[in-house]
C-alpha positions, 0 to 999 in steps of 0.5 A, spaced: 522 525 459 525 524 466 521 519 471 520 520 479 517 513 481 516 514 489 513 509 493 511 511 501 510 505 505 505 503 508 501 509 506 493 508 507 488 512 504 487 517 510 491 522 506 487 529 504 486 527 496 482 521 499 478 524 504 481 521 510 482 522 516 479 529 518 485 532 522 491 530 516 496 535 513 498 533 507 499 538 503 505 536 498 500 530 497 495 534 495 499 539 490 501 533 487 494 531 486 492 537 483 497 536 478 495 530 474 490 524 476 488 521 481 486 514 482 480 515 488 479 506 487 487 504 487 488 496 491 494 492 493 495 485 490 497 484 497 496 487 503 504 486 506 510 489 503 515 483 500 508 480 496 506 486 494 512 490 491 513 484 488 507 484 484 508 491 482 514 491 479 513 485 475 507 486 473 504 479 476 500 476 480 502 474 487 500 465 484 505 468 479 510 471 483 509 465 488 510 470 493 505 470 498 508 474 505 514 477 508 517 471 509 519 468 503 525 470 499 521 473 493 528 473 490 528 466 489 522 464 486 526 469 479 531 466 478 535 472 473 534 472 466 527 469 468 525 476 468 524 483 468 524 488 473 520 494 471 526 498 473 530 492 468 526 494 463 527 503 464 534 500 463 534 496 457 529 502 454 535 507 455 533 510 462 539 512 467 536 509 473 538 512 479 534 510 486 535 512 494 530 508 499 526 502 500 522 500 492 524 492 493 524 488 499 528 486 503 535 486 498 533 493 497 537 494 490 532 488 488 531 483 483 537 484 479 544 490 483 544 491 475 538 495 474 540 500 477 546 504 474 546 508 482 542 507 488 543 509 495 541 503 499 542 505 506 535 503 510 538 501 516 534 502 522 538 506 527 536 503 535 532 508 539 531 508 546 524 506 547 518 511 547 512 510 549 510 506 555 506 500 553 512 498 549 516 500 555 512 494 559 512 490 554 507 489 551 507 491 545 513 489 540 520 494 540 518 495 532 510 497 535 514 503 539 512 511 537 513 517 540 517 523 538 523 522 536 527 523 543 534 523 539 531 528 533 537 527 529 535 526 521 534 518 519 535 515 513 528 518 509 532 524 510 539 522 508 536 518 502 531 524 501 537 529 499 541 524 495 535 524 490 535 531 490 542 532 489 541 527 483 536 531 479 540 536 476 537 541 470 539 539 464 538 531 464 534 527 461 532 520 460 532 519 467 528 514 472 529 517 479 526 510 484 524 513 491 522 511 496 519 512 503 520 507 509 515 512 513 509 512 515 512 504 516 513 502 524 516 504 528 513 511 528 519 515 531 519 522 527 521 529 529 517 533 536 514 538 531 511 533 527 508 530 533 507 537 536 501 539 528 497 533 532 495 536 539 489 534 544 485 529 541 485 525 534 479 523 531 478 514 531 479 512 524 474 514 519 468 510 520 469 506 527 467 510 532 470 510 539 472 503 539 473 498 545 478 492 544 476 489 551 477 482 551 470 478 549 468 485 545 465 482 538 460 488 537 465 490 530 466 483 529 460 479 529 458 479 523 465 476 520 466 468 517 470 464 523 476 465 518 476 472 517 476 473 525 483 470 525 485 476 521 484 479 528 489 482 533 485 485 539 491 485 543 495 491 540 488 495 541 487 492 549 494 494 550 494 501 548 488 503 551 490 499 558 496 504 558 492 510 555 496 511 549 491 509 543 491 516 542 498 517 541 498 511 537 494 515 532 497 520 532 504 518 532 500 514 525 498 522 523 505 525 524 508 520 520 505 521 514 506 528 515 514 527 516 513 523 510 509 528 505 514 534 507 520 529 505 516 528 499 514 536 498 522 537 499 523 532 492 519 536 488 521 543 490 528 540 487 524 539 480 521 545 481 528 548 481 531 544 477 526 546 472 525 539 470 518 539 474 516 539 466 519 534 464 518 529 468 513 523 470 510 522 477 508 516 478 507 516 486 503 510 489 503 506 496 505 499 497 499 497 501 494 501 506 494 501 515 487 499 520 488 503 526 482 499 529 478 498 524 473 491 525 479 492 532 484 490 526 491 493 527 498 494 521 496 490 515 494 483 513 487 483 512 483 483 505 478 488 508 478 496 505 483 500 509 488 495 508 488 494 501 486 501 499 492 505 497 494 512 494 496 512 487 496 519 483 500 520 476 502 527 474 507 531 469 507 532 461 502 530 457 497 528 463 490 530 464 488 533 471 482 530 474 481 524 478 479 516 476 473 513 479 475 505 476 478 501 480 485 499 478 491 495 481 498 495 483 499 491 477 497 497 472 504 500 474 508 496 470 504 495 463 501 503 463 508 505 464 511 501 459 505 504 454 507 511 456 515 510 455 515 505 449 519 501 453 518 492 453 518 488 457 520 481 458 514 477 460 507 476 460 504 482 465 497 481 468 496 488 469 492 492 465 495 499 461 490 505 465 494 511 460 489 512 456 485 514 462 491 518 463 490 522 456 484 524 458 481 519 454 475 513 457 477 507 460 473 502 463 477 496 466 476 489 463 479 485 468 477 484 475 481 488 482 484 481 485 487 481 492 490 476 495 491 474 503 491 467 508 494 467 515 500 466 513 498 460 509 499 459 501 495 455 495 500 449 497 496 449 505 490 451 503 490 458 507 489 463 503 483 467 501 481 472 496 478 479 495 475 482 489 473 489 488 468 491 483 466 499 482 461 498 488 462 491 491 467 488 495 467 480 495 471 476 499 472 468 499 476 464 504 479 458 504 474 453 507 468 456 503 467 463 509 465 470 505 463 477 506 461 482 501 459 489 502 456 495 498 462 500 497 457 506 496 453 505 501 458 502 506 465 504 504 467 502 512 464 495 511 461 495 517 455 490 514 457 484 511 451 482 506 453 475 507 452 474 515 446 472 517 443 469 510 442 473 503 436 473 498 437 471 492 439 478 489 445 478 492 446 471 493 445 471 485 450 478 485 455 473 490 455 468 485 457 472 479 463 475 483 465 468 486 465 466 477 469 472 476 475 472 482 475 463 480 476 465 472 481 470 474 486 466 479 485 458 474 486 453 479 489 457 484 482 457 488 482 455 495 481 447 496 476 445 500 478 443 507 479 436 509 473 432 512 473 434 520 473 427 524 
């Protein structure tokens, strides 16, 4: 049995098997989805790339790993010989491993260039010329630009697209293909006719109405701790709105994903022709979700459910078809893979092994779906929070003793937080329960109280 282990970055859960966004086209995503299992409550241990592709391929939790955000270099926390990549442990279990596209960060080729025995590591970005206004202006960064492609020439998606294609061959067998996506990554720069699927007007996110990103607006936001509120960037919203192109913006967002999906469908064509659609396992998964205004949030970097929501869908021999309900993590990947293809790894796992689920089998979770952020901060500084999400909660606690929880069934846009205004004690008491839970999960990794004000 082959594997295709594809990863579609910053992919938040506006795809059509989730339900999202009303307007999006993903129709490689939904063919996937019918094929095999889809998991409709699938979290990131992290809401940035670095920690959380990190978390994933080890299999450890980000007070593990000790990687926090995208500034620190998560190599050198691991030490080689220390331990196993996911993909060191295909190699060790007799997998060929062959990758194209972004599956680490930073080193692209990861933990250890041995992993893998051929990878196409070119994910430069080329230099466009810029596109829209507001980054013209600006006001907004040059990684924030978006906008039709004005060169339309293929860029390294594309390229590393038709390299993995040109790898999967019929016949082959033992095989672990890594393949990753940078888009629906900033900038989002696609090709015209991506753009042109998205005319007139787009809907506002999911939930949020027609949001207003002026200045002393608190209307979404009102009801946040004074830490949470740091999460907070409103000036990308002002600034879009100021120079007319908070519509583009969103869908310059729907564009790429649907450039994203079509890449995707291309590889699974392959399979399809090369007869190995049969023979291959298809794990695909998104390293964390996107806001688009949600609580007038932008990018990631936020313990709230758009951000950390993620796609994660499982398909080929042996595989149920149906949908998975149970919460589960990104940390599941390693230990369920390992499960599925009698591989062993190196060191202790914190996920849990989902693939009795994916047998058809019942499951329930035993441990709790852990999340972590802080402004940019870790254990050590004391700004760090935690994020906890059961079947039909999420609780969240910061790091000075801030917290929100919300109702996923009846709130699943988290637009009231139970906590703000003074909790009876049912959910003082369900609060209490969570806080119990995410505490004996993270040891003494819980947040210091913060010093004495004078």
């Amino acid at each position: 049995m082959n594997i295709l282990f594809a990863s579609i970055e910053d992919l938040n859960d506006w795809i059509e098997p989730l339900g999202g966004h009303p307007q999006v086209r993903t129709p490689n995503l939904s063919r996937l989805a019918k094929m095999g299992m889809l998991f409709r409550n699938a979290y990131a241990p992290v809401p940035a790339c670095s920690p959380s592709r990190t978390a994933a391929l080890f299999g450890q939790n980000p007070w593990e790993t000790g990687v926090y955000s995208n500034t620190e270099k998560w190599h050198y926390h691991y030490p080689k010989g220390q331990r196993l990549s996911l993909v060191g442990a295909m190699k060790n279990a007799g997998y060929t491993t062959v990758g194209a596209g972004k599956i680490f960060h930073l080193d692209v080729k990861g933990y250890d260039p041995a992993d893998w025995d051929d990878y196409k590591s070119d994910i430069r970005h080329r230099k466009y010329p810029i596109v829209s206004k507001v980054v013209a202006a600006g006001k907004l960064g040059r990684l924030t630009d978006f906008g039709p492609d004005p060169e339309d020439r293929a860029d390294f998606d594309a390229v590393n697209t038709d390299w993995i294609c040109d790898r999967i061959q019929p016949g082959l067998d033992n095989q672990f293909w890594g393949y990753g996506l940078y888009r629906p990554h900033l900038p989002f720069i696609v090709p015209k006719e991506y753009f042109d699927m998205y005319p007139g007007e787009i809907a506002p996110p999911p939930g949020l109405g027609q949001p207003s990103f002026r200045p002393g607006n608190s209307k979404l936001i009102d009801d946040l701790p004074e830490e949470a509120q740091k999460f907070i960037g409103r000036w990308t919203g002002w600034a879009l709105h100021k120079f007319g192109e908070y519509n583009d913006f969103l869908r310059a967002y729907l564009a790429s994903i649907t450039y994203a999906d079509t890449l995707l469908g291309k590889v699974l064509d392959r399979l399809e022709e090369t007869g190995q659609i049969d023979n291959t396992l298809i794990v695909l998964w998104s390293d964390h979700g996107w806001q688009l205004g949600e609580k007038l949030t932008f990018r990631k970097f936020s313990l709230w459910e758009r951000a950390l929501r993620v796609p994660l869908m499982v398909a080929g021999p042996g595989i149920a078809q149906g949908d998975c309900q149970e919460p589960v993590s990104l940390l599941d990947l390693y230990p369920t893979l390992m499960s599925l293809t009698g591989a062993r790894p190196a060191h202790r796992l914190d996920g849990e092994d989902f693939s009795p689920v994916l047998r058809g089998d019942h499951w329930e979770r035993k441990k709790p779906v852990v999340s972590v952020w802080g402004t940019w901060g870790s254990p050590e500084d004391g700004r760090i929070a935690f994020s906890l999400r059961s079947k039909t909660h999420r609780y969240t606690l910061y790091w000075n003793g801030g917290e929100e929880m919300y109702d996923s069934e009846a709130d699943p846009f988290e637009h009231v937080n139970l906590l703000a205004h003074g909790a009876g004690d049912n959910l003082r008491g369900l609060a209490d329960h969570y806080q119990s839970v995410m505490n004996a999960a993270i040891g003494d990794i819980v947040p210091p109280a913060p010093e004495p004000q004078t």
